[in-house]
N, C-alpha and C positions, 0 to 999 in steps of 0.2 A: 569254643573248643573245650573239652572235657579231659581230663587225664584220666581217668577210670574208663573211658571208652577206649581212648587212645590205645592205652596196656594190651583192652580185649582185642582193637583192632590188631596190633601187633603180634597177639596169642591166636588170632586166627589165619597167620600167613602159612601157615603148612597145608590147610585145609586147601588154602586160594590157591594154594600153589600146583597142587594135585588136579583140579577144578580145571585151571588151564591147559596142564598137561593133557585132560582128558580133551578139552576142545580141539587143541592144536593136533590132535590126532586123527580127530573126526574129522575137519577140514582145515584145509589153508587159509586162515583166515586174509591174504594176499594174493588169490587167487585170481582176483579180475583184474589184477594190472596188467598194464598193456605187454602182449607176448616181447614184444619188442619196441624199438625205438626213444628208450629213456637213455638219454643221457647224462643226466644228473642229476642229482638225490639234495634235497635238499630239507633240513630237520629243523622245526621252528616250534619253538617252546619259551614258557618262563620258569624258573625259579627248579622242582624237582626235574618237570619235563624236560628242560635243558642240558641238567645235570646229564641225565640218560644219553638225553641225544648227541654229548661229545662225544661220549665213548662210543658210540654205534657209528657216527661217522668217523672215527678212527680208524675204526675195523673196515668199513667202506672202502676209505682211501687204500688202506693196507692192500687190499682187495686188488684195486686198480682200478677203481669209479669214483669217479671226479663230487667228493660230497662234502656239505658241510652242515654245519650245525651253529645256527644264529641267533642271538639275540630277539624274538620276535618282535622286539618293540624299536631294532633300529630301524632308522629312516632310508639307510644304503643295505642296499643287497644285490641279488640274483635278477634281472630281468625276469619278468613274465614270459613264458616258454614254452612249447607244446609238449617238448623232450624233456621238461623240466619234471620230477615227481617231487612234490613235495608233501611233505608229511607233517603234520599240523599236530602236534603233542599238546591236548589239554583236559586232565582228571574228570572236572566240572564239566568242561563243553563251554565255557562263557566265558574264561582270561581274554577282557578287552585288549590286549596287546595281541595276543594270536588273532583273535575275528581280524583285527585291521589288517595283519600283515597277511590271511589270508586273501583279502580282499580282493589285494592287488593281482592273485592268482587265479580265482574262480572265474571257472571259463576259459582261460589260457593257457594253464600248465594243469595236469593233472594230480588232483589233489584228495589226499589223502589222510581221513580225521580219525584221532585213536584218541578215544574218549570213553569214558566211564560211562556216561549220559547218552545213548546213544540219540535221544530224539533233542538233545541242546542245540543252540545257535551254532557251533563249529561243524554241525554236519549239515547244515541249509547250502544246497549245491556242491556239498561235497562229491568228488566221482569212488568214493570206497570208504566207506565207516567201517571201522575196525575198534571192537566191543576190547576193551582192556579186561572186563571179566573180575576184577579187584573185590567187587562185592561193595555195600556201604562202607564209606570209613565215618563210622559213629562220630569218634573223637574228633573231629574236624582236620585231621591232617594226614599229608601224603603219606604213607606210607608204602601201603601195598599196592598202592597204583603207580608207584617209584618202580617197586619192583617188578610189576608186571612188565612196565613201559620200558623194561631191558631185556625180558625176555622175549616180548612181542620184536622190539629191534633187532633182535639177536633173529629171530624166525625173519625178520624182511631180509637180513643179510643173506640168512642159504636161501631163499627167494630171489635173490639177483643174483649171489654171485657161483650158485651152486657148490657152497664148500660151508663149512663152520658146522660146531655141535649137532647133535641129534636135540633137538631144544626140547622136546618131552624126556628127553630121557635125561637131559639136564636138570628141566623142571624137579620131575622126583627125588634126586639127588641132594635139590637144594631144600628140597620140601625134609627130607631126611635130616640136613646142615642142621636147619633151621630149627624144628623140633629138636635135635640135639641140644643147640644152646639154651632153647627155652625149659627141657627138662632138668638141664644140667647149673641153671642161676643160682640155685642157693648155694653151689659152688663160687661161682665166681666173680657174682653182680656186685656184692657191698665191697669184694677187693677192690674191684675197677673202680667203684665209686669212690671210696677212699684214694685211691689215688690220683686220681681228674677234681679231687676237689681242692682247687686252688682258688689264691684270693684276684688270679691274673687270665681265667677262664681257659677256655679249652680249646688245644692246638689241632689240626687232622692231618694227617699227611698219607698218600698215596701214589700209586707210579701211574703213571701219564695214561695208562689201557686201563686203570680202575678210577680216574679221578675222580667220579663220580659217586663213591664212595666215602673221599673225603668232604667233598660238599655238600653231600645229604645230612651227613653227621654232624654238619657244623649246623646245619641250617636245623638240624631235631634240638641239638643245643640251645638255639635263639627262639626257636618257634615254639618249643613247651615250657619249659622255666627259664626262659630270659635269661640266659648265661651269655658273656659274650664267648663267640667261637668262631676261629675262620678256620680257611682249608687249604692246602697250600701242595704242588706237587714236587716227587722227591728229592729228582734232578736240581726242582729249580730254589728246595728249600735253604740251598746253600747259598744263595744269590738274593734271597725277600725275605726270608725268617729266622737266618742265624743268627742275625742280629738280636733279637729277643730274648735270647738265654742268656746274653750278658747283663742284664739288669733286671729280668722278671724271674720271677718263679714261675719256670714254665712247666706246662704239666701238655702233653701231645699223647695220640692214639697214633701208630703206623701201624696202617697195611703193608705189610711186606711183599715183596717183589719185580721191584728196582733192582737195579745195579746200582744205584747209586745210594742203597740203604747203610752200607758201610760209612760214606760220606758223612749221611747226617747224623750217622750214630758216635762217629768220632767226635765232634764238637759236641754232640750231646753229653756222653759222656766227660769230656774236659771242663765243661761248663757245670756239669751238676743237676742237669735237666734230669726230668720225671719222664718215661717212656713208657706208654702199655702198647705192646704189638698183641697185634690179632692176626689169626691164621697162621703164625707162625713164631718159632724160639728165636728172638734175635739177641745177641750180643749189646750187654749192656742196658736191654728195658728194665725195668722195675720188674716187670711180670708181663707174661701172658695167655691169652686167651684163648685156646685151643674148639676146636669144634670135627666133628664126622665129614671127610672130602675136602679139609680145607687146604691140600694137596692142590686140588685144583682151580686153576685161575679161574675159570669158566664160575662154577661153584661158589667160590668168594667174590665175584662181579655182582652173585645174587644175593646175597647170606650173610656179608660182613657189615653191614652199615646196622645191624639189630643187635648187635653190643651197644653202639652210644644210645639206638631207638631205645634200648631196654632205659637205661644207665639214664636219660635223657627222663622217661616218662617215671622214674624213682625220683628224681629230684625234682620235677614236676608236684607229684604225689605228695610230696614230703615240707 
């Protein structure tokens, strides 16, 4: 892994973003699933791919299609199924934990590989490879293949369930966000860093329909400069993570919007904790992070986990 690629990979997400917009226009890239007869969606990834794929089958369920989004490397799952769709999330094309839990599916349920790679081992018998379009990531890490693989999610959703975003017209939006924040760092990058720089590492918090945002960010934390960082959602941070501002110097990023962001801000606040919210002015952070559309949930689904990518690949650097 590189950090000076990393950076460049993350300074060309406006570009990628555009790029897709422009495919997903020209074709569906979901188009050859079967007209009919799925009954169940089923989302198998590790580590970012994962990430994506909660929140996509959230939307799913929301929907009223029985989906979910697993572990690829458990040993318990779904039956092999003919009604089965499953979607096989991997950057590379070769996360030994997805090939095996594909395994159990080629040939039985139809299967479905969104990969960067399109000629890697997770499209050997695949029934629909679907090109994520990400570009190289030089610096060796997820990034913009995180993000594609929530935009391409978000397009299989109005693909099943005939409702959600116009997703090009998203795309651009976020391509706009995105660009926003990167023009706009010398405003606000060494603030954020200065205050995420604790001796007790870095907190993420998000609402259940973005958590993925939290976990990506934690995981840029661990995965470029070895910081430790977890992620934690916002309902549940009252119940696994309040605990920690009683005795740490705690320093946390929230995503806003929760209902139950007042929650954690009240103990944050009595306790003393450090808070940077992004996409949003919340009561009691230290500061935050503002950006073009981050109005919209849709939008910050895409766009908000490149404040810690930035803040992440600076302390890397450094």
């Amino acid at each position: 892994m590189n950090p000076e690629l990393y950076l460049a990979d993350l300074e060309a997400k406006p570009a990628a973003l555009a790029g897709l917009a422009d495919a997903l226009e020209a074709g569906d890239p979901f188009g050859a699933l079967p007209p009919e007869g799925i009954r169940r969606v089923l989302l198998l990834g590790m580590g970012s791919s994962r990430y994506a794929a909660g929140v996509a089958a959230l939307r799913l369920r929301a929907a009223g299609i029985d989906a979910a989004a697993e572990y690829a490397s458990a040993s318990l799952s779904y039956p092999a199924d003919p009604k089965t769709l499953v979607v096989a999330v991997s950057a590379t094309g070769g996360s030994r934990e997805t090939l095996d839990a594909v395994a159990r599916h080629r040939g039985r349920s139809f299967v479905a590989a969104m990969t960067e790679r399109p000629d890697s081992p997770i499209t050997e018998g695949a029934d629909l490879v679907v090109p994520m379009l990400a570009g190289e990531e030089r610096g060796g890490v997820a990034c913009r293949t995180f993000q594609h693989t929530l935009a391409l999610l978000l397009a299989l959703n109005g693909r099943l369930t005939g409702a959600g975003p116009d997703v090009p017209a998203l795309l651009r939006r976020s391509a706009e966000a995105t660009a926003d924040l990167l023009d706009r760092r010398g405003e606000w990058l060494e603030p954020a860093m200065a205050l995420l720089d604790g001796p007790a590492g870095v907190y993420t918090i998000a609402p259940a329909e973005r958590l993925s945002s939290a976990e990506q960010s934690a995981l840029m934390f661990r995965e470029g400069p070895r910081r430790a960082a977890d992620a934690c959602e916002t309902g549940d941070w009252a119940h696994v993570d309040v605990y920690l501002t009683k005795t740490l110097d705690y320093r946390a990023v929230l995503f806003p919007g929760s209902r139950y962001d007042g929650q954690a801000m009240e103990w944050i606040r009595e306790r003393g904790s450090t808070v940077l919210a992004v996409g949003g002015d919340v009561p009691g952070a230290a500061a935050s992070v503002r950006y073009r559309h981050d109005d919209d949930p849709d939008v910050a689904l895409l766009t908000e986990t490149l404040v810690c990518e930035l803040v992440a690949a600076h302390w890397w650097l450094s």
